[in-house]
mmJSON file of the N, C-alpha and C atoms, coordinates in Angstrom:
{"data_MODEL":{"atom_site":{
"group_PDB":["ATOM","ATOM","ATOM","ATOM","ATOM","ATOM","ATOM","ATOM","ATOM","ATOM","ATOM","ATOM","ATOM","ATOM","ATOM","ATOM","ATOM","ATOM","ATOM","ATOM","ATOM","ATOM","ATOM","ATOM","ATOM","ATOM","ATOM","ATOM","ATOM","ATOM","ATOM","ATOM","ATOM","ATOM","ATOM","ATOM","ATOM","ATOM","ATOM","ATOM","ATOM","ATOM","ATOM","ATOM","ATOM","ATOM","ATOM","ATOM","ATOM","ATOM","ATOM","ATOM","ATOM","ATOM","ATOM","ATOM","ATOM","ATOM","ATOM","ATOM","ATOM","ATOM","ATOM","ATOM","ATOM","ATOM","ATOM","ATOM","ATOM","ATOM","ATOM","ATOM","ATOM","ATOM","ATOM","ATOM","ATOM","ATOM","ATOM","ATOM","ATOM","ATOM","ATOM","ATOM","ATOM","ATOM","ATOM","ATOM","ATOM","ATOM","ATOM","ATOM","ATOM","ATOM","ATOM","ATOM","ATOM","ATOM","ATOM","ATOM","ATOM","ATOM","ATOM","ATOM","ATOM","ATOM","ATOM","ATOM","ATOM","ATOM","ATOM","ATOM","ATOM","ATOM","ATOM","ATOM","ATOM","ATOM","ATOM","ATOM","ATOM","ATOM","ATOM","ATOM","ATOM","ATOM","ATOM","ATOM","ATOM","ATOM","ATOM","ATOM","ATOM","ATOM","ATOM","ATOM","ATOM","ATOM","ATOM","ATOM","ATOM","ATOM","ATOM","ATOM","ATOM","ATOM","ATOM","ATOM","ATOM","ATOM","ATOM","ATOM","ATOM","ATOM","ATOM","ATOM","ATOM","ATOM","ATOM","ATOM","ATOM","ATOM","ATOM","ATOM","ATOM","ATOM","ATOM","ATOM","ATOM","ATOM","ATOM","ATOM","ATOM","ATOM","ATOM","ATOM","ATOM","ATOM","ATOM","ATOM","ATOM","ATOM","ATOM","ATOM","ATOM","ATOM","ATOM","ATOM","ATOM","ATOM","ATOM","ATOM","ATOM","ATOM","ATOM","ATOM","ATOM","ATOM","ATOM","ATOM","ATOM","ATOM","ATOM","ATOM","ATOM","ATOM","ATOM","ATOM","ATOM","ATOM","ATOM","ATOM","ATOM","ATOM","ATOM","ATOM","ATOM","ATOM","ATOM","ATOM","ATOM","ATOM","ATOM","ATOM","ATOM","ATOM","ATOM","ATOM","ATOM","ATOM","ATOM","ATOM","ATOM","ATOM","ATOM","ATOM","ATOM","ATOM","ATOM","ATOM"],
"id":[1,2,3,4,5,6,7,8,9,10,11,12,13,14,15,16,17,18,19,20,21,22,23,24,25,26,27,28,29,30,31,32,33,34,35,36,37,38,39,40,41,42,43,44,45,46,47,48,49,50,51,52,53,54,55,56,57,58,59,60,61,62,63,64,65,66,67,68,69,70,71,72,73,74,75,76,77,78,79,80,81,82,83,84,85,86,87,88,89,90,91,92,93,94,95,96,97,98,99,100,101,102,103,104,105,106,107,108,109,110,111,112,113,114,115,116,117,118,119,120,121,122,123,124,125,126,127,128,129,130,131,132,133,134,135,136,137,138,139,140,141,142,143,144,145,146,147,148,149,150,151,152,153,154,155,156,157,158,159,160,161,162,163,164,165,166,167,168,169,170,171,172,173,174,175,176,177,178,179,180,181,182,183,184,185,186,187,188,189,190,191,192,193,194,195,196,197,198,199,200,201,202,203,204,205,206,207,208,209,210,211,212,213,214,215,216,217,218,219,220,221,222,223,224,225,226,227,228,229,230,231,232,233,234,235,236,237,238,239,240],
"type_symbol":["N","C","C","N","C","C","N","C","C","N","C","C","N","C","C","N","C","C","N","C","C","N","C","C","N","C","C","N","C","C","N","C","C","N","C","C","N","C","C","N","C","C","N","C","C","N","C","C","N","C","C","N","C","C","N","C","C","N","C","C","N","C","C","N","C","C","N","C","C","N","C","C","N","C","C","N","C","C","N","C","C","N","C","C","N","C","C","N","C","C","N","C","C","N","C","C","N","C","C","N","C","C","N","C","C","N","C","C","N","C","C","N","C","C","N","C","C","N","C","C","N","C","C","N","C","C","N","C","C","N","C","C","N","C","C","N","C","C","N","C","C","N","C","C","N","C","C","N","C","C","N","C","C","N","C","C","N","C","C","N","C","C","N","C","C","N","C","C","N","C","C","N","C","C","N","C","C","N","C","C","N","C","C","N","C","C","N","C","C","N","C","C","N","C","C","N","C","C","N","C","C","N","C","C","N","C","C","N","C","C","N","C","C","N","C","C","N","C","C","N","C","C","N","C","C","N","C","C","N","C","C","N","C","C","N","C","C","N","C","C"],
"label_atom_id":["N","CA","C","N","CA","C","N","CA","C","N","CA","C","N","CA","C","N","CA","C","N","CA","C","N","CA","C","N","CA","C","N","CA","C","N","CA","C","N","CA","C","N","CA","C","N","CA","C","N","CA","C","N","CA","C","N","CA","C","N","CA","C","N","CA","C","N","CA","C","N","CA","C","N","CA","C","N","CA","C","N","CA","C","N","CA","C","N","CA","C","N","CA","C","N","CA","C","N","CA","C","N","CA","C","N","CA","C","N","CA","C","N","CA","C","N","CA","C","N","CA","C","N","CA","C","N","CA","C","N","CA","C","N","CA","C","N","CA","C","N","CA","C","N","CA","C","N","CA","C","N","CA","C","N","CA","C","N","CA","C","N","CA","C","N","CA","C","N","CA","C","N","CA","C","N","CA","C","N","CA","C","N","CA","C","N","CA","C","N","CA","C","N","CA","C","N","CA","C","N","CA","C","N","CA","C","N","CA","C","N","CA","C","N","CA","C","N","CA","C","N","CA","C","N","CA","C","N","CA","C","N","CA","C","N","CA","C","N","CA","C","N","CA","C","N","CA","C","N","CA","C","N","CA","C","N","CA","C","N","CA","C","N","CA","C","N","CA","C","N","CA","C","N","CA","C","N","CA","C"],
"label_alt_id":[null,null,null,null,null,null,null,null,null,null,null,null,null,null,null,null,null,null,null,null,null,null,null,null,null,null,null,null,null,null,null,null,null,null,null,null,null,null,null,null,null,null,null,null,null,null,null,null,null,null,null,null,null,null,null,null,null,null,null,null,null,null,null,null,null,null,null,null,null,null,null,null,null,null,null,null,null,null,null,null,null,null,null,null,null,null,null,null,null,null,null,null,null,null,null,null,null,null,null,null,null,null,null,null,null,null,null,null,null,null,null,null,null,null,null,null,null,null,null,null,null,null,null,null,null,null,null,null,null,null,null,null,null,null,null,null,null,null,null,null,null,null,null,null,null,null,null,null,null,null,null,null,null,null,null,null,null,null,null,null,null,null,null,null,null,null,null,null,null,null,null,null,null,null,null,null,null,null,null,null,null,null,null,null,null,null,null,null,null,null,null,null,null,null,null,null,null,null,null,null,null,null,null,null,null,null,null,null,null,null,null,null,null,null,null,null,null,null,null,null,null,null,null,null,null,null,null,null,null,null,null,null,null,null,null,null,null,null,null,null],
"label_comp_id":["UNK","UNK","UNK","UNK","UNK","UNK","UNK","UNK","UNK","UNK","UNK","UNK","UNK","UNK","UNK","UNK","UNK","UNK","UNK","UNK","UNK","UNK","UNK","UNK","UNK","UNK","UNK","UNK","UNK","UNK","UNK","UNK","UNK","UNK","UNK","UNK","UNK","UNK","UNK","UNK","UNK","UNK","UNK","UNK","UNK","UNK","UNK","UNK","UNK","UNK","UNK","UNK","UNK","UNK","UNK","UNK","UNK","UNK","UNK","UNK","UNK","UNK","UNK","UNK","UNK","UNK","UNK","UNK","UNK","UNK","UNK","UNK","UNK","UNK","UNK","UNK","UNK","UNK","UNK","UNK","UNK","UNK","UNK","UNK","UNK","UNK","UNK","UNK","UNK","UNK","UNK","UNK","UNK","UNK","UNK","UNK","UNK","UNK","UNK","UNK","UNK","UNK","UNK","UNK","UNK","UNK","UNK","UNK","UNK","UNK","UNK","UNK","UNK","UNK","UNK","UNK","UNK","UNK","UNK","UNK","UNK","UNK","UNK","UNK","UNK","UNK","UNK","UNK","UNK","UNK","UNK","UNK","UNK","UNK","UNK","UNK","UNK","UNK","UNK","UNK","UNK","UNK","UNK","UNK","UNK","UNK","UNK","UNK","UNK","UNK","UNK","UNK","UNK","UNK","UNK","UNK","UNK","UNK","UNK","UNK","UNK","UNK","UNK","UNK","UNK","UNK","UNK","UNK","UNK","UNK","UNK","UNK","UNK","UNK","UNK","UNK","UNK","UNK","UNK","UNK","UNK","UNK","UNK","UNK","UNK","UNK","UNK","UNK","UNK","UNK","UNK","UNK","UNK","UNK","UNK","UNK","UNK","UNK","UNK","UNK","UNK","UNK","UNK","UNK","UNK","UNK","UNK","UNK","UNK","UNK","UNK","UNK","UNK","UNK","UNK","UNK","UNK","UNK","UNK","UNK","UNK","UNK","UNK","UNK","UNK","UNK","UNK","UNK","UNK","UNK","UNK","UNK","UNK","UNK","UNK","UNK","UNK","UNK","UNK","UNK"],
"label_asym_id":["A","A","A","A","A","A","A","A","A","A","A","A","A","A","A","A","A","A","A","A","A","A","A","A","A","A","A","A","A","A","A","A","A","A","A","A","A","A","A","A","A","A","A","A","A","A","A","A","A","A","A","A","A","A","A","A","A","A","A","A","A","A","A","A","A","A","A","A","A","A","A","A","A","A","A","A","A","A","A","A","A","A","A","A","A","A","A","A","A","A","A","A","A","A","A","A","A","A","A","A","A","A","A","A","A","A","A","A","A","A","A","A","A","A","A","A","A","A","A","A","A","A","A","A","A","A","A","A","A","A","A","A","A","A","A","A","A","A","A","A","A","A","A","A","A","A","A","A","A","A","A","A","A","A","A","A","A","A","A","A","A","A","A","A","A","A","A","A","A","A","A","A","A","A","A","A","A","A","A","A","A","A","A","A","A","A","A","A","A","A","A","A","A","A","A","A","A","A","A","A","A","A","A","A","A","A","A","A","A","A","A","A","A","A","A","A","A","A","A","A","A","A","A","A","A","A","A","A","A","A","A","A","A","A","A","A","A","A","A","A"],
"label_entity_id":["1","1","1","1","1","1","1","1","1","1","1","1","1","1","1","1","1","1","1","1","1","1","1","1","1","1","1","1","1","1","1","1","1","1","1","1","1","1","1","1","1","1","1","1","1","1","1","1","1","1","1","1","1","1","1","1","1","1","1","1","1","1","1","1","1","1","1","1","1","1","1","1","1","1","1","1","1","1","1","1","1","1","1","1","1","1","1","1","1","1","1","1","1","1","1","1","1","1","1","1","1","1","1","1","1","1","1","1","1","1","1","1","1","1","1","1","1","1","1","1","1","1","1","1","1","1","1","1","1","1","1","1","1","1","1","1","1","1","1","1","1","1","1","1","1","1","1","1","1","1","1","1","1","1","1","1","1","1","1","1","1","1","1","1","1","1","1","1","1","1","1","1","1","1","1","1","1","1","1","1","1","1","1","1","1","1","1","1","1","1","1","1","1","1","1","1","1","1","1","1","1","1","1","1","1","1","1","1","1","1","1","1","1","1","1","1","1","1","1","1","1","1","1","1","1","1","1","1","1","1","1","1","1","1","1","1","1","1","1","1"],
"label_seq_id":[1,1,1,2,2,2,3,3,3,4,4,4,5,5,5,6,6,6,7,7,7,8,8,8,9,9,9,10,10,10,11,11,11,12,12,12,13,13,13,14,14,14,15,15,15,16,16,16,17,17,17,18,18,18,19,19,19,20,20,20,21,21,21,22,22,22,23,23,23,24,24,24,25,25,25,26,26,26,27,27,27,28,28,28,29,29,29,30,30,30,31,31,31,32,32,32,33,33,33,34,34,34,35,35,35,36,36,36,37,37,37,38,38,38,39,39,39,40,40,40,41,41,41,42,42,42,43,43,43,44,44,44,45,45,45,46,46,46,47,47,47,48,48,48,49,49,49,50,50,50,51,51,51,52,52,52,53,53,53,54,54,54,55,55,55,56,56,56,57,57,57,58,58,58,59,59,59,60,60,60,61,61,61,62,62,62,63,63,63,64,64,64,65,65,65,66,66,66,67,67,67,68,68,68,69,69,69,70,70,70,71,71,71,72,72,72,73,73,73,74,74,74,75,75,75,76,76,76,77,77,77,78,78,78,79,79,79,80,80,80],
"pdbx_PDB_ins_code":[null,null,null,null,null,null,null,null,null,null,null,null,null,null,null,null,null,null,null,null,null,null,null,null,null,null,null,null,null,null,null,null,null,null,null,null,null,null,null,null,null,null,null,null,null,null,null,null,null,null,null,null,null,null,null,null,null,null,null,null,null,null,null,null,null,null,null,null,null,null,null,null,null,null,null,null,null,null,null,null,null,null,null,null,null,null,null,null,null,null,null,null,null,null,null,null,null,null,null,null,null,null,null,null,null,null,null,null,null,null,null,null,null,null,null,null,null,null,null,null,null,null,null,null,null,null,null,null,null,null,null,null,null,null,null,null,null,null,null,null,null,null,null,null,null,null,null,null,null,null,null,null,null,null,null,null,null,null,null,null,null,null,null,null,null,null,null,null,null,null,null,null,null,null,null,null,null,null,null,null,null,null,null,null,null,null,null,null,null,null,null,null,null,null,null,null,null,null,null,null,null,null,null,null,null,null,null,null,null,null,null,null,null,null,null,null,null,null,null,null,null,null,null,null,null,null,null,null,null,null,null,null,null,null,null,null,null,null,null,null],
"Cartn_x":[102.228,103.263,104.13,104.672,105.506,104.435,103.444,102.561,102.439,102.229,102.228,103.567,104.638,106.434,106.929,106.092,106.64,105.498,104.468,103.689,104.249,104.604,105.138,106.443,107.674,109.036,108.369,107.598,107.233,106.273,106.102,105.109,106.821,107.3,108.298,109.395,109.535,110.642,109.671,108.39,108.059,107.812,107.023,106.882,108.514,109.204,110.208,111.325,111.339,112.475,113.422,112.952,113.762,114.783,114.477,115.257,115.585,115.276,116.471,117.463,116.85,118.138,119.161,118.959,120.262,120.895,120.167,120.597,121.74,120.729,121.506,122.676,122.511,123.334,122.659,121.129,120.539,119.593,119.649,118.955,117.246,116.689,115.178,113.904,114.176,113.358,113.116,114.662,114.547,113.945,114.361,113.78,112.001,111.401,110.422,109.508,110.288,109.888,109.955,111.046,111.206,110.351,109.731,108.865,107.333,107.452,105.848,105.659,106.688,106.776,106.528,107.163,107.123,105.509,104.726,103.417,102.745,102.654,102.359,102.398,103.691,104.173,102.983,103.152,102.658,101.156,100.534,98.74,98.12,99.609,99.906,99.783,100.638,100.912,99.825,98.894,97.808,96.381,96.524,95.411,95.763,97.039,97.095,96.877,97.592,97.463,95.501,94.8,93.387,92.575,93.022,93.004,92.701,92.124,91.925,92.992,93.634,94.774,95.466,96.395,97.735,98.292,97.915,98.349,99.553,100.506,101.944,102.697,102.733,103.172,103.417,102.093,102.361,102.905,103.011,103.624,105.035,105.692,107.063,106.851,106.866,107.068,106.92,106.803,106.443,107.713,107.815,109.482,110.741,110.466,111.435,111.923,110.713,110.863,110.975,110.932,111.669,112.889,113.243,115.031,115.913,115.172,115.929,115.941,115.072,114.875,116.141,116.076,117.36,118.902,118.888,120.233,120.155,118.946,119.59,119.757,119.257,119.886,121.655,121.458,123.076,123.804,123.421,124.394,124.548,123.6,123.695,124.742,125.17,126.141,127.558,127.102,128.933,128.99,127.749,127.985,128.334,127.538,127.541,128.676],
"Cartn_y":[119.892,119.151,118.398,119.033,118.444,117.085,117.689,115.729,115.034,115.272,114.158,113.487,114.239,113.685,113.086,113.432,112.614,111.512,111.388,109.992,108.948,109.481,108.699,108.19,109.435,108.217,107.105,107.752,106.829,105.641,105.668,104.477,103.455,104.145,103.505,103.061,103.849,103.161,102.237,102.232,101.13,99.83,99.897,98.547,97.454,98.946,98.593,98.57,98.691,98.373,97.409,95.392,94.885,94.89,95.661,96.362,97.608,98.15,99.35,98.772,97.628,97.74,97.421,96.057,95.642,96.6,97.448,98.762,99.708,100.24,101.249,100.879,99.589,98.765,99.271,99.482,100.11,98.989,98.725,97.687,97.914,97.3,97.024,97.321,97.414,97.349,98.989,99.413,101.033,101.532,101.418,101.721,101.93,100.284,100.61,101.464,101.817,102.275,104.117,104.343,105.573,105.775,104.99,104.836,105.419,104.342,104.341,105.954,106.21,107.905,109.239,108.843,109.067,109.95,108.67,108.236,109.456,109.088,109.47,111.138,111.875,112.829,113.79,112.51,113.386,113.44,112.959,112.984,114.359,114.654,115.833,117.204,116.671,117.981,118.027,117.415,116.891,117.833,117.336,117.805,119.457,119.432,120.661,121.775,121.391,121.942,121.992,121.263,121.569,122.751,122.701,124.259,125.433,126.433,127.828,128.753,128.58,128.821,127.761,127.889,127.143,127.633,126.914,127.959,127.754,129.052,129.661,128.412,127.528,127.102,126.009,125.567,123.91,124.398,125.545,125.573,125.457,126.192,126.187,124.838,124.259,122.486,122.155,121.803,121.199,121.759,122.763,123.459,122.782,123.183,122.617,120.75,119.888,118.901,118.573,119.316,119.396,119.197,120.782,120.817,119.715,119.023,118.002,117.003,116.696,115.792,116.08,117.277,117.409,117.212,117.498,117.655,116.469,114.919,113.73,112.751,113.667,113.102,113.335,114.885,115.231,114.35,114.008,113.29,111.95,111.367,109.675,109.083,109.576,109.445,109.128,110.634,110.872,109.891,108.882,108.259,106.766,105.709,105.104,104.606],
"Cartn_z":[84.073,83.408,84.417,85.513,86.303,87.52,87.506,87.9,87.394,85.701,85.019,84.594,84.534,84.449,85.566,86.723,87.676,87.778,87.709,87.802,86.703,85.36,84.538,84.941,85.362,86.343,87.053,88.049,89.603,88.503,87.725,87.396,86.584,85.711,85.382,86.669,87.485,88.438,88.967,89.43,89.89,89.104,87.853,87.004,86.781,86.137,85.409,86.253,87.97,89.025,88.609,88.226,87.869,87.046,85.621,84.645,84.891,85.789,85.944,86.931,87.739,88.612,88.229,87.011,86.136,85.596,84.723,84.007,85.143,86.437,86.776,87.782,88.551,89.695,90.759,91.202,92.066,92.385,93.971,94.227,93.81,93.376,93.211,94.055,95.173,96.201,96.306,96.252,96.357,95.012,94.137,92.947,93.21,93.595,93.554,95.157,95.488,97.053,96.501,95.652,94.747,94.508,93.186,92.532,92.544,93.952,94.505,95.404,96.038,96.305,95.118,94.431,92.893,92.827,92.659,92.577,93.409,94.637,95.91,95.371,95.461,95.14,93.656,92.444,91.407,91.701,92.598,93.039,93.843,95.061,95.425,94.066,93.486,92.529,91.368,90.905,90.189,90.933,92.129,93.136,93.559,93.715,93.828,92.482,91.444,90.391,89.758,90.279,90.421,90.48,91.817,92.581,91.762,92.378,91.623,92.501,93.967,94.377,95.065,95.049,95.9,97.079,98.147,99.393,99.375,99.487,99.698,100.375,101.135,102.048,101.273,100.704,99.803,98.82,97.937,97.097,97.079,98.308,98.652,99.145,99.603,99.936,98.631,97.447,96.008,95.87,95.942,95.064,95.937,97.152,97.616,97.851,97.216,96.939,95.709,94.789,93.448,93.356,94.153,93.704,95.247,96.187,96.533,96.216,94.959,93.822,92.812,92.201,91.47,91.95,92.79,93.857,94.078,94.362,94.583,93.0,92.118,90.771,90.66,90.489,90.554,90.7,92.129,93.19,92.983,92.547,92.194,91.889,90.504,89.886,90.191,90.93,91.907,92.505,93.312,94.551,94.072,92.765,92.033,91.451],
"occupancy":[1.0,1.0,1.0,1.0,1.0,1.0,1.0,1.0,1.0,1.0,1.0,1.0,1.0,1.0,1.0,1.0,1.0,1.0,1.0,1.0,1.0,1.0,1.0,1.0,1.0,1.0,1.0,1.0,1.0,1.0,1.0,1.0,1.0,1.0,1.0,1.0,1.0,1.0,1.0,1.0,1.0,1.0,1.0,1.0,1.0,1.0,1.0,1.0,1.0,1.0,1.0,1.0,1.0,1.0,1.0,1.0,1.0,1.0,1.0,1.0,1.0,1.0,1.0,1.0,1.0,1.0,1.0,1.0,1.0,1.0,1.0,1.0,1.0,1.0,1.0,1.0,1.0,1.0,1.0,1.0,1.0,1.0,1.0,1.0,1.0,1.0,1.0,1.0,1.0,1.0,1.0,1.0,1.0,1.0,1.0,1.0,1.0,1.0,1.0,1.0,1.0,1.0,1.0,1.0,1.0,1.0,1.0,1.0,1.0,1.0,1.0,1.0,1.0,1.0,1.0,1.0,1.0,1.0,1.0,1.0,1.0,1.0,1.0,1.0,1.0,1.0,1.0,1.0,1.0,1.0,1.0,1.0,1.0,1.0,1.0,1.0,1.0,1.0,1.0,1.0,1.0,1.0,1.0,1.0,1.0,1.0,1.0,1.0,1.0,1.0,1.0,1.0,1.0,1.0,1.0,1.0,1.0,1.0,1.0,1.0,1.0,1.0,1.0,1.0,1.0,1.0,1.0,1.0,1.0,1.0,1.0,1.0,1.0,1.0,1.0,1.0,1.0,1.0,1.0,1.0,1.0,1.0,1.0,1.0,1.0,1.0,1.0,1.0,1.0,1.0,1.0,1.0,1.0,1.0,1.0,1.0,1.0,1.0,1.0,1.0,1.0,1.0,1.0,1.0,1.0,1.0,1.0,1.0,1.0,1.0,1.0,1.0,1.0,1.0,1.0,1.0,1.0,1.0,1.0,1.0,1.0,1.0,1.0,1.0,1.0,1.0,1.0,1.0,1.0,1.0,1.0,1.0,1.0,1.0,1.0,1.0,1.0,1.0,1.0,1.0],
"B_iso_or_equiv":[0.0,0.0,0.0,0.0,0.0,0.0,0.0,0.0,0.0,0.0,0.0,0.0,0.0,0.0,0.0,0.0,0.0,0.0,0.0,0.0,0.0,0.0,0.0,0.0,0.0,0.0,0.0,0.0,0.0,0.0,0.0,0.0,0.0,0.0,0.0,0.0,0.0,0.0,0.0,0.0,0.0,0.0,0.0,0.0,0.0,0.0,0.0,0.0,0.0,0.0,0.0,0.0,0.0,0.0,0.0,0.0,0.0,0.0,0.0,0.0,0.0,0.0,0.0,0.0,0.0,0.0,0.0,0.0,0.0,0.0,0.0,0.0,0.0,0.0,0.0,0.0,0.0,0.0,0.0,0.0,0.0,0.0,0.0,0.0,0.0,0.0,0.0,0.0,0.0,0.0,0.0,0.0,0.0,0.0,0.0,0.0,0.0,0.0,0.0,0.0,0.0,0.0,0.0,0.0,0.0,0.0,0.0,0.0,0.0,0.0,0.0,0.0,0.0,0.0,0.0,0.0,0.0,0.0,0.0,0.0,0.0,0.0,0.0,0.0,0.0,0.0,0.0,0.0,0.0,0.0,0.0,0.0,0.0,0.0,0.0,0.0,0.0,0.0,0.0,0.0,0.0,0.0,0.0,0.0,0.0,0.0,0.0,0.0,0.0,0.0,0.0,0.0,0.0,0.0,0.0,0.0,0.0,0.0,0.0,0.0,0.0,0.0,0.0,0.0,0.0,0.0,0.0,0.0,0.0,0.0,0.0,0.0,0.0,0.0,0.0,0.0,0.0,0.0,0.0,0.0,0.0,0.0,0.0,0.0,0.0,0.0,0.0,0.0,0.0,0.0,0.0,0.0,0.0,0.0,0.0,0.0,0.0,0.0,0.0,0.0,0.0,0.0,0.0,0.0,0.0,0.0,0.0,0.0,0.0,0.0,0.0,0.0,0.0,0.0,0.0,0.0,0.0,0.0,0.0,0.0,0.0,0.0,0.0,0.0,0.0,0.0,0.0,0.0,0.0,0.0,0.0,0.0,0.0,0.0,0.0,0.0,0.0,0.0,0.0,0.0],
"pdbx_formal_charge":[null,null,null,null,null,null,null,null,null,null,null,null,null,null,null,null,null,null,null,null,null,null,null,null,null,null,null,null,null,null,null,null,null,null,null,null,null,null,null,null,null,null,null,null,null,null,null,null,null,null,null,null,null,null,null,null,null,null,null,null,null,null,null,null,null,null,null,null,null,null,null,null,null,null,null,null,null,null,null,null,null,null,null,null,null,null,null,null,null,null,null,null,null,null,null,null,null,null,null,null,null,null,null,null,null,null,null,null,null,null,null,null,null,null,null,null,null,null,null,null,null,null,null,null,null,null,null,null,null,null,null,null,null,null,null,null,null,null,null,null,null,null,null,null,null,null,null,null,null,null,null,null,null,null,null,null,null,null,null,null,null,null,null,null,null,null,null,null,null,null,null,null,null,null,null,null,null,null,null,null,null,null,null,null,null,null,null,null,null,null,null,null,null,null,null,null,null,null,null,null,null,null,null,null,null,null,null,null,null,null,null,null,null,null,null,null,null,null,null,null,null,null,null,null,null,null,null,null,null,null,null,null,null,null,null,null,null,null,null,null],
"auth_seq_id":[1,1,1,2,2,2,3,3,3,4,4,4,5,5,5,6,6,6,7,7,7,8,8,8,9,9,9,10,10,10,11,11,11,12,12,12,13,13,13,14,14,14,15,15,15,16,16,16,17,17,17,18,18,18,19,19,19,20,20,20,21,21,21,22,22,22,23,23,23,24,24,24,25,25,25,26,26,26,27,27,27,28,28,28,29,29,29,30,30,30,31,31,31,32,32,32,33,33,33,34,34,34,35,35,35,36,36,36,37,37,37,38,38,38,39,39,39,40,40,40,41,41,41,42,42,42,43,43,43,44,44,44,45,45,45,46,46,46,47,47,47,48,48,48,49,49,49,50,50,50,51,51,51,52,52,52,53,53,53,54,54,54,55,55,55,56,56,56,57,57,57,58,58,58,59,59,59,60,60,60,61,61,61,62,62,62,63,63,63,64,64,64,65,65,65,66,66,66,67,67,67,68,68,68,69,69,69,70,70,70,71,71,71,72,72,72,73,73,73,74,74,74,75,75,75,76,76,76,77,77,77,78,78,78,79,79,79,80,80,80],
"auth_comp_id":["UNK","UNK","UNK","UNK","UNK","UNK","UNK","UNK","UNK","UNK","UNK","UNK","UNK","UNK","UNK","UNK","UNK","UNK","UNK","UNK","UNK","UNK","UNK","UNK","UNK","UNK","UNK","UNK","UNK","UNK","UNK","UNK","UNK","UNK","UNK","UNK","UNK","UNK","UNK","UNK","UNK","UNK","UNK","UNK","UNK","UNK","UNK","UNK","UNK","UNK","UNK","UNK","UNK","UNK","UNK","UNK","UNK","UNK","UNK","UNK","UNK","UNK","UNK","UNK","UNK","UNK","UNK","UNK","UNK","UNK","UNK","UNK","UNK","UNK","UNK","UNK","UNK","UNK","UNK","UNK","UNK","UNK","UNK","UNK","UNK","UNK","UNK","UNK","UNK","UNK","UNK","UNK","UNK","UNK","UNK","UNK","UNK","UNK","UNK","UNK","UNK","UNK","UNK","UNK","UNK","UNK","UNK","UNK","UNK","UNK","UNK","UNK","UNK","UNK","UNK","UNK","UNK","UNK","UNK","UNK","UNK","UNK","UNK","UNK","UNK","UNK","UNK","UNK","UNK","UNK","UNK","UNK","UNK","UNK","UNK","UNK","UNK","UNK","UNK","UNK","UNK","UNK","UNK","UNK","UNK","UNK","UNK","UNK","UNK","UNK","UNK","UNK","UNK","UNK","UNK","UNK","UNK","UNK","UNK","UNK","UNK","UNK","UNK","UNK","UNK","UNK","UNK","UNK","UNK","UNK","UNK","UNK","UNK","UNK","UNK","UNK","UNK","UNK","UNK","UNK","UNK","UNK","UNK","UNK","UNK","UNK","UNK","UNK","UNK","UNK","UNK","UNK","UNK","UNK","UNK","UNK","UNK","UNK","UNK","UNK","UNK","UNK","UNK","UNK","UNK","UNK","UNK","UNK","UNK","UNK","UNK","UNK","UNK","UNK","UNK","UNK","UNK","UNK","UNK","UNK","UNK","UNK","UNK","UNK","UNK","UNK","UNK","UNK","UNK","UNK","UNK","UNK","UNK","UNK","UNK","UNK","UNK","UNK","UNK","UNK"],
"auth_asym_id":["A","A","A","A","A","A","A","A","A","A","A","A","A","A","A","A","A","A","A","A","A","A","A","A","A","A","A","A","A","A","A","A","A","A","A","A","A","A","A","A","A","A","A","A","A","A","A","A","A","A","A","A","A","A","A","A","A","A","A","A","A","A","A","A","A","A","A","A","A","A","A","A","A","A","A","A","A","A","A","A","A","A","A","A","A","A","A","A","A","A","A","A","A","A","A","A","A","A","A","A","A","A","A","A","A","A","A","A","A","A","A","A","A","A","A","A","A","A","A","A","A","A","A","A","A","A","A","A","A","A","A","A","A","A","A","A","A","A","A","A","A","A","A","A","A","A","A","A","A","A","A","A","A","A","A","A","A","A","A","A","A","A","A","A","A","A","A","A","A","A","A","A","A","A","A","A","A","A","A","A","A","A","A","A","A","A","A","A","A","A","A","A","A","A","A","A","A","A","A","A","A","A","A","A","A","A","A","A","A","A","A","A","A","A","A","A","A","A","A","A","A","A","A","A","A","A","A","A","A","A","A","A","A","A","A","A","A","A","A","A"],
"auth_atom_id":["N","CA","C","N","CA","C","N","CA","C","N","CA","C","N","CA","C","N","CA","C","N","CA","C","N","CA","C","N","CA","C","N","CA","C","N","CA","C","N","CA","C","N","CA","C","N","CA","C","N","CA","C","N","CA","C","N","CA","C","N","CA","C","N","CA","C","N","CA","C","N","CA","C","N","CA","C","N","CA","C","N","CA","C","N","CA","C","N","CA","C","N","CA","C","N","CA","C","N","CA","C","N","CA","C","N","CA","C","N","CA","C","N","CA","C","N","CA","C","N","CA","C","N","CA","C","N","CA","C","N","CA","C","N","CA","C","N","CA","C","N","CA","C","N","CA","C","N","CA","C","N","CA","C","N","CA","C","N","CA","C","N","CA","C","N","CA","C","N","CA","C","N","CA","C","N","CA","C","N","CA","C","N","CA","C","N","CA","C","N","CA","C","N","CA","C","N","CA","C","N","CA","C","N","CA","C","N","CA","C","N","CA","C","N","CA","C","N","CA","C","N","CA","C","N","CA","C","N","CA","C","N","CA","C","N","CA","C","N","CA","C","N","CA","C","N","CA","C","N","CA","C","N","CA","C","N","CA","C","N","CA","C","N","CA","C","N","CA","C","N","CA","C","N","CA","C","N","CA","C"],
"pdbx_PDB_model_num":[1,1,1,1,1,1,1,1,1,1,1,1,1,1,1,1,1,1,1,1,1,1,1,1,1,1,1,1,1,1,1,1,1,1,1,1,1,1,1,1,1,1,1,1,1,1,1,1,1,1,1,1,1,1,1,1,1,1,1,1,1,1,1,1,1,1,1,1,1,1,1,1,1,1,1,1,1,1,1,1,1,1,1,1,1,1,1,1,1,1,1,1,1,1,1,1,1,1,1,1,1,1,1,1,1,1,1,1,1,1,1,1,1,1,1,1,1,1,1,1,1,1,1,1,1,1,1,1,1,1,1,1,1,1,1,1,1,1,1,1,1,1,1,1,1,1,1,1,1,1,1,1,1,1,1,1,1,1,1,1,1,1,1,1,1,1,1,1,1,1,1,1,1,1,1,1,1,1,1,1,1,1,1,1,1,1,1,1,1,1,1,1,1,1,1,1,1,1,1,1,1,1,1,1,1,1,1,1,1,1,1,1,1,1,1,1,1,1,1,1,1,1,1,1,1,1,1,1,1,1,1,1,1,1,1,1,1,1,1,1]
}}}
């Protein structure tokens, strides 16, 4: 679930960059540079989620790039 929610953001921040940037006041370029990480990111978690195990190590790297994903949502806002 969480590769396919994030390939769907990263595909939307990237197509739809020009209209979010109006929307959010976030320059475009980043949006789609987000985006395309986004991407990058949910192929990781796709491929990994494959797997019949997950080595310990990538799994804690996936989590821990989760919640510094959440923590830079949080934060947007505040900064915005």
């Amino acid at each position: 679930m969480n590769g396919v929610a994030t390939a769907m953001t990263g595909l939307l921040a990237l197509v739809g960059a020009p209209w979010l940037s109006a929307m959010l006041g976030a320059p475009s370029t980043v949006l789609a540079i987000v985006g395309a990480g986004l991407i990058v990111f949910a192929c990781l978690l796709l491929s990994q989620a494959r797997r019949e195990r997950v080595a310990p190590g990538v799994a804690w790297t996936i989590a821990a790039m989760d919640v510094a994903w959440v923590v830079g949502i949080i934060r947007v806002p505040r900064t915005a």
